[in-house]
PLY file of the C-alpha trace (Angstrom):
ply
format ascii 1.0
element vertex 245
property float x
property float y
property float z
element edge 244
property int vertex1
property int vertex2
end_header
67.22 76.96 105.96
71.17 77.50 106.69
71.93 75.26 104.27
69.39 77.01 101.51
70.98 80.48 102.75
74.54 79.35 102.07
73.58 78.00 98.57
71.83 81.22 97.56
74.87 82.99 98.92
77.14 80.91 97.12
75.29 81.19 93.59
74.97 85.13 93.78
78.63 85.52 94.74
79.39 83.02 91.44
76.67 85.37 89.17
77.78 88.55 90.18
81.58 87.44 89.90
81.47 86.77 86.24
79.93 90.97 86.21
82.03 92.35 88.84
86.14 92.39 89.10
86.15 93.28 92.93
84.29 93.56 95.82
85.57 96.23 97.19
88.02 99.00 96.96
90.05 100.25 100.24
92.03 102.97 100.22
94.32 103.57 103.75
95.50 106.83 104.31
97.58 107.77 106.99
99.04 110.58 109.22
103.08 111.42 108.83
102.62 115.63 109.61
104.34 117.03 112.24
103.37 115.19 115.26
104.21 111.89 113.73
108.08 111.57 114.38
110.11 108.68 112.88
109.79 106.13 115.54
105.53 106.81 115.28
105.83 106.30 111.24
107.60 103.43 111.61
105.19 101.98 114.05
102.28 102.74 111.62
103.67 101.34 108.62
105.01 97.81 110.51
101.15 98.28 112.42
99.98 97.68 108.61
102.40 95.43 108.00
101.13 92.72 111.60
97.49 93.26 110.99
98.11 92.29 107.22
100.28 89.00 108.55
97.49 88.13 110.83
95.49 84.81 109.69
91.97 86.35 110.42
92.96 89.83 108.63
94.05 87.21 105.74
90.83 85.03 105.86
88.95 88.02 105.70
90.58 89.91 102.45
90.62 85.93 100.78
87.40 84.75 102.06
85.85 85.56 98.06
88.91 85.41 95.64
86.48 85.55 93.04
85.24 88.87 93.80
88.77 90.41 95.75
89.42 93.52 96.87
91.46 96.00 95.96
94.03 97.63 98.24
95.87 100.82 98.31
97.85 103.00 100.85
99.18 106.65 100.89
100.46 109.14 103.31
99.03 112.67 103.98
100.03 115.68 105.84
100.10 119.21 104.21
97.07 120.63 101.66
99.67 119.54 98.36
101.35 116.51 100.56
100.06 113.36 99.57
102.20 109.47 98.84
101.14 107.03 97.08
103.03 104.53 99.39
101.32 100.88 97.93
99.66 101.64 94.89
96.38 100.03 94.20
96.94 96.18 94.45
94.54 93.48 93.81
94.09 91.02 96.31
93.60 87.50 94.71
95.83 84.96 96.79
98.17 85.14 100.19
101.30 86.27 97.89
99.65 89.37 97.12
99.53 90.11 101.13
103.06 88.77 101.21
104.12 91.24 98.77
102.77 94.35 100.07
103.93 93.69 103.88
107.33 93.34 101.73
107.27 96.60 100.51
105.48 98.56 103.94
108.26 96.34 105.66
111.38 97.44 103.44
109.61 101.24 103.25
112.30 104.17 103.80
112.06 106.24 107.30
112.86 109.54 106.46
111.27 111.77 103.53
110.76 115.80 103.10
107.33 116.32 104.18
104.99 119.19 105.38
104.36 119.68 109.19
100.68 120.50 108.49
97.72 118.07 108.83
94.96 119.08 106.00
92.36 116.41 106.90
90.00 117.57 103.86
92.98 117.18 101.31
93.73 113.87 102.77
90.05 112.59 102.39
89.93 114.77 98.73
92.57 112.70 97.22
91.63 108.99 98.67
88.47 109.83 96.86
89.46 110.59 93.45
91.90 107.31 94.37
88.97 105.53 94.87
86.76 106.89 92.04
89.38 105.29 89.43
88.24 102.23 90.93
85.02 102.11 89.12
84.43 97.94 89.02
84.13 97.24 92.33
80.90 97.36 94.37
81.84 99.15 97.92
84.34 101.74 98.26
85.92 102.73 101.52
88.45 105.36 102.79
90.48 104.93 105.47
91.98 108.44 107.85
94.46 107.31 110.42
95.66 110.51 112.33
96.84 111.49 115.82
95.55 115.06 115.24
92.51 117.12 114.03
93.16 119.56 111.16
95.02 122.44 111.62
94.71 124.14 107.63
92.69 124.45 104.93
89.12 123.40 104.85
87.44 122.18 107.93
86.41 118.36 107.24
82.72 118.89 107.40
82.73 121.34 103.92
84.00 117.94 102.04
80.61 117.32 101.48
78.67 114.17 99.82
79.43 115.45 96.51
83.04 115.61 96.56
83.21 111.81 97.69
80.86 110.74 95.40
79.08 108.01 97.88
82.04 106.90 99.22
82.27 105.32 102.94
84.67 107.28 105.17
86.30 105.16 108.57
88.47 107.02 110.89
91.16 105.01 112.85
92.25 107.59 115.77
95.30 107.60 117.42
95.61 108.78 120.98
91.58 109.84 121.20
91.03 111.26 124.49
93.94 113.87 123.59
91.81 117.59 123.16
91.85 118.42 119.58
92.64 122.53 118.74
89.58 124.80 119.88
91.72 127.50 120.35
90.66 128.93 116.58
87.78 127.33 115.54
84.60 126.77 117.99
83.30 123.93 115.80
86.18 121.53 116.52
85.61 119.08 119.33
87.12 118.13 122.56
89.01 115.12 121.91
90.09 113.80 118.61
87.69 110.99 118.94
84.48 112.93 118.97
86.56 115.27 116.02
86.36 112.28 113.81
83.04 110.95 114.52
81.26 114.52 114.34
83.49 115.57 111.13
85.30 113.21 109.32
83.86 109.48 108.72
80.94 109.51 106.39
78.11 106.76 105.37
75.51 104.84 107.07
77.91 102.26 108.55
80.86 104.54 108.87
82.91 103.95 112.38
85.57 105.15 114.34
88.73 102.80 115.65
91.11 103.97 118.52
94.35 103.10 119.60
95.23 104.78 122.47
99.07 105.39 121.03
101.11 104.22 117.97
102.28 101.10 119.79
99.22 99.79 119.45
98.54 100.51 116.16
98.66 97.38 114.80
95.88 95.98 117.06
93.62 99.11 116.01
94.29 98.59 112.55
93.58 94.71 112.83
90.21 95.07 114.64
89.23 97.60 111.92
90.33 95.69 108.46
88.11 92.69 110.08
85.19 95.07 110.77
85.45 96.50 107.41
86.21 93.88 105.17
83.51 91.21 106.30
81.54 90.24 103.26
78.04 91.84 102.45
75.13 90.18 103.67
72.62 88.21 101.30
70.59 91.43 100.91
73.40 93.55 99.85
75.09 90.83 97.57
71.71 90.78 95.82
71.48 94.17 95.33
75.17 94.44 94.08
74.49 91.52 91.81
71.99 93.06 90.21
73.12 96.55 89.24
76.23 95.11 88.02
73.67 92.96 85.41
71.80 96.25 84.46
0 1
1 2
2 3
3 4
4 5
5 6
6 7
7 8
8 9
9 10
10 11
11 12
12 13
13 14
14 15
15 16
16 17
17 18
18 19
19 20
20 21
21 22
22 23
23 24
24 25
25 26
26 27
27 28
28 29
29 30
30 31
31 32
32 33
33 34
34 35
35 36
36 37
37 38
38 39
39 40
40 41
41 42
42 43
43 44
44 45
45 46
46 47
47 48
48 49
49 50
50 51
51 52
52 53
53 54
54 55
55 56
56 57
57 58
58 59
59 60
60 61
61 62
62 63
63 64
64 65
65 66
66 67
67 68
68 69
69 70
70 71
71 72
72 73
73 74
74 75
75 76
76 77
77 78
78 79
79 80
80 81
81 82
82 83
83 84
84 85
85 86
86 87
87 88
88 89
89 90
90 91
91 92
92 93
93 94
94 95
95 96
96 97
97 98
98 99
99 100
100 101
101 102
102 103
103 104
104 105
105 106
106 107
107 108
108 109
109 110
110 111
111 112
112 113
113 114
114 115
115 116
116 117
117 118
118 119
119 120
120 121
121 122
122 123
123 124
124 125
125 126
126 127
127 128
128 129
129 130
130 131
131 132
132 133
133 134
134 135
135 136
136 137
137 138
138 139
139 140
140 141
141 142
142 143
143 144
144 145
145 146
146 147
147 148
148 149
149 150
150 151
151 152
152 153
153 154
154 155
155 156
156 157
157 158
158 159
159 160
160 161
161 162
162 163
163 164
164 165
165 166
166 167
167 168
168 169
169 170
170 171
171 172
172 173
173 174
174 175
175 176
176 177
177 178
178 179
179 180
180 181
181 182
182 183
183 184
184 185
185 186
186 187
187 188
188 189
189 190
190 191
191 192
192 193
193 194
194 195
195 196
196 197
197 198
198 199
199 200
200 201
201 202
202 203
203 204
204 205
205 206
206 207
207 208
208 209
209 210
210 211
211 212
212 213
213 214
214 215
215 216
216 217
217 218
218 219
219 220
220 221
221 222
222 223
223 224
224 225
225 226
226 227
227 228
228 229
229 230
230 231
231 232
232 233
233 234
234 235
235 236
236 237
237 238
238 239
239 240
240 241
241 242
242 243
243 244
């Protein structure tokens, strides 16, 4: 039966490769407003930079190479603030990886930025990131932030129609902190229940926490394995064959 399961697997992943160019399409975008100082940037980008090294992180992104994904990362703060840090890289062999920890690793500390942190902009512009991608089968945004919104739209008006079906994860740093109900009653208590009432989005959207940006790279390790895990037989099928019609 295993054995059957793992052949079936093995032929719709070959079928659907020769209709497909990726699997999926992952867009990181992460936090550098106000409360992210230099020392907190720098431990998000080399946080990127372990999980990428690490050999299950790697297994995972090269477990299909037939079907890869595609990787991009940006920073976000203010409404109009948005940097595209890697741009959209496929990911076919372990150079690839190599290259982009490269870059995140060589990365600049110090930029002109806005203080602000406009959530909704942040998710608005991973999205039309991630509708360019229109080849691969899943398509997933990534928030990393240590704060909830503080202007602009609230995150709950970026409704399903602005992402366009996209999956939103949340990776939340320092969760238990209290987010800003000074202003607006709808926010929540802590940042953690901020994100998971108002900013991740799809059936099997999640939260990840780090309790502070030391341990960043273990938050952003767990979630790139969570994430990144190949679709079941069901899904594969299904993905197979609307890529045929």
């Amino acid at each position: 039966m295993i054995r059957t399961t793992l052949l079936s697997l093995a032929m719709l992943i070959a079928g659907a490769a020769a209709q497909a160019q990726c699997r999926q399409a992952l867009a990181l975008g992460f936090d550098v407003s106000g409360s992210v100082d230099e020392r907190e940037y720098r431990l998000q980008l080399d946080g990127l930079a372990t999980a990428l090294s690490d050999a299950e992180v790697r297994q995972t992104f090269l477990a299909a190479p037939q079907i890869p994904v595609r990787l991009m990362m940006y920073e976000w703060s203010g409404p109009q603030d948005q940097r595209i840090v890697i741009p959209w890289t496929t990911i076919e062999n372990a150079e690839d990886l190599d290259r982009i920890i490269a870059s995140l690793r060589s990365a600049p500390l110090t930029r002109e930025r806005d203080n602000n942190t406009a959530i909704s902009a942040a998710m608005l512009f991973g999205a039309q990131e991630l509708d360019r991608q229109s080849e691969c089968w899943q398509k997933t945004l990534d928030i990393s932030g240590d704060g909830p919104a503080n202007i602009g739209a609230h995150p709950q008006t970026v409704t399903e129609d602005f992402l366009g079906g996209i999956t939103v994860n949340g990776l939340v740093i320092v969760p238990n902190s209290r987010a800003n109900i000074s202003k607006n009653r709808t926010n929540a208590k802590t940042l953690l229940t901020y994100y998971t009432t108002y900013v991740i989005r799809g059936p099997a959207a999640f939260v990840e926490t780090a309790e502070d940006h030391t341990v960043f790279a273990e938050a952003m390790k767990r979630k790139l394995i969570r994430e990144l895990q190949l679709p079941n037989l069901s899904s594969l099928r299904q993905a197979a064959q609307g890529q045929v019609q």
